[in-house]
C-alpha positions as CSV (number, residue, x, y, z in Angstrom):
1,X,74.2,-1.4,68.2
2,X,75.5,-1.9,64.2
3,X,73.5,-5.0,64.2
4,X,70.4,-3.9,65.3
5,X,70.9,-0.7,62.9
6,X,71.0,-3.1,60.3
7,X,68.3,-5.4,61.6
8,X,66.0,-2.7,61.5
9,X,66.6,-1.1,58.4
10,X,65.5,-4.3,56.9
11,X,62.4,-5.2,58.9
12,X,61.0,-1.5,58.1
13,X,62.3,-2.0,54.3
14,X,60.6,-4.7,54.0
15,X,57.8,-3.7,55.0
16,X,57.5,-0.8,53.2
17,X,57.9,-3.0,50.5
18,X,60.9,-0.8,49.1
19,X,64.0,-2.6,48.1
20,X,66.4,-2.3,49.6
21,X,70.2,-1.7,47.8
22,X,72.6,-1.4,50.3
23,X,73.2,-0.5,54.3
24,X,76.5,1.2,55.6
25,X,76.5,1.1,59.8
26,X,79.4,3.7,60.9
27,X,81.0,4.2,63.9
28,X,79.7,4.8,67.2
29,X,80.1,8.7,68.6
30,X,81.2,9.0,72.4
31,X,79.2,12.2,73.1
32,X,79.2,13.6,76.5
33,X,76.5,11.7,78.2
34,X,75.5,9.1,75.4
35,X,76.5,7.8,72.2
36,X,75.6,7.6,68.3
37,X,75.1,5.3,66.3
38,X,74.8,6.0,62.7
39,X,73.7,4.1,59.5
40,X,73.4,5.1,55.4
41,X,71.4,2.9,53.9
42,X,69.8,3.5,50.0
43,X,66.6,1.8,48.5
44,X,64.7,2.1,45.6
45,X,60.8,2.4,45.0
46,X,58.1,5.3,44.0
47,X,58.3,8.4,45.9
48,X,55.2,7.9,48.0
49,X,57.0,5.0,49.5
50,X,59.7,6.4,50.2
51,X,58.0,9.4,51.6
52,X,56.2,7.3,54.0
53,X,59.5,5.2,54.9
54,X,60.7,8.6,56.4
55,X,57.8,9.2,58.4
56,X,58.1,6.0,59.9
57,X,61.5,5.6,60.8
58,X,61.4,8.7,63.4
59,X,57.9,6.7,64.8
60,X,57.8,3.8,67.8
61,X,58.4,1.4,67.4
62,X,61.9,2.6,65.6
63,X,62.1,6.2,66.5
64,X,65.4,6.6,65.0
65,X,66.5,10.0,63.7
66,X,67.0,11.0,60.0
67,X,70.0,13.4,59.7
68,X,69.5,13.6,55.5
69,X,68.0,12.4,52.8
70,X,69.4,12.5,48.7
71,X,66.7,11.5,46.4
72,X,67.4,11.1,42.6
73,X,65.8,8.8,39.3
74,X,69.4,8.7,37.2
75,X,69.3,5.0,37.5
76,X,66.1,3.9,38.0
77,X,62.9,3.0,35.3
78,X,58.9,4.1,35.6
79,X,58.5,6.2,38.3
80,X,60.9,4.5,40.7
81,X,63.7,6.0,42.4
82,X,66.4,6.0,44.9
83,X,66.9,7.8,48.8
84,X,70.1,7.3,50.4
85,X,69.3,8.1,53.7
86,X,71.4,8.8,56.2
87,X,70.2,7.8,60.1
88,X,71.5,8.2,63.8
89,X,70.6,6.4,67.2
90,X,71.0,7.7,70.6
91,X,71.7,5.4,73.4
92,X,72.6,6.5,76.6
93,X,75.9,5.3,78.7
94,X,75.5,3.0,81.4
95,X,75.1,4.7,84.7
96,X,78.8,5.5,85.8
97,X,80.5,5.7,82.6
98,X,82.1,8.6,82.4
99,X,82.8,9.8,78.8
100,X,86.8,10.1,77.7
101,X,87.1,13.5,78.5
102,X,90.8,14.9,79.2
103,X,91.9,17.7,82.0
């Protein structure tokens, strides 16, 4: 799933027309009947972009889920600045997977 975290992030990035700095994928989660994906990823551009990046990502065709957002202008020019955003995807276990759960 890492990879198409990452694949992703860049398409929607891109299309935004933000640019993008940097993506971090993490580790998949083992929850009880799925798992979680995660990703931190940081761009820069004007606040109305990246106001409308966050809308998008939780819409089809990406619906993934924003768990936080830090928004600052220390290193950035004009009126530009940077989100680190921080994202999660659910995806469900095969039928029949049972998750690692000890008695």
């Amino acid at each position: 799933m890492g990879p198409t975290i990452i694949r992703e992030i860049d398409e929607i990035t891109r299309d935004s027309r933000l640019r993008l700095i940097g993506v971090r994928p993490g580790e998949p989660e083992e929850l009880e009947s799925c798992r979680k994906h995660t990703a931190v990823f940081e761009v820069e551009a004007d606040f109305a972009r990246i106001a409308n990046l966050l809308y998008r990502l939780e819409r089809p065709p990406y619906q993934l889920w924003v768990e936080g957002v830090d928004i600052n202008s220390e290193r950035t020019t004009g009126n530009q600045v940077r989100a680190k955003v921080s994202i999660a995807v659910y995806t469900l276990k095969p039928v029949g997977e049972k998750s690692d759960e000890r008695a």
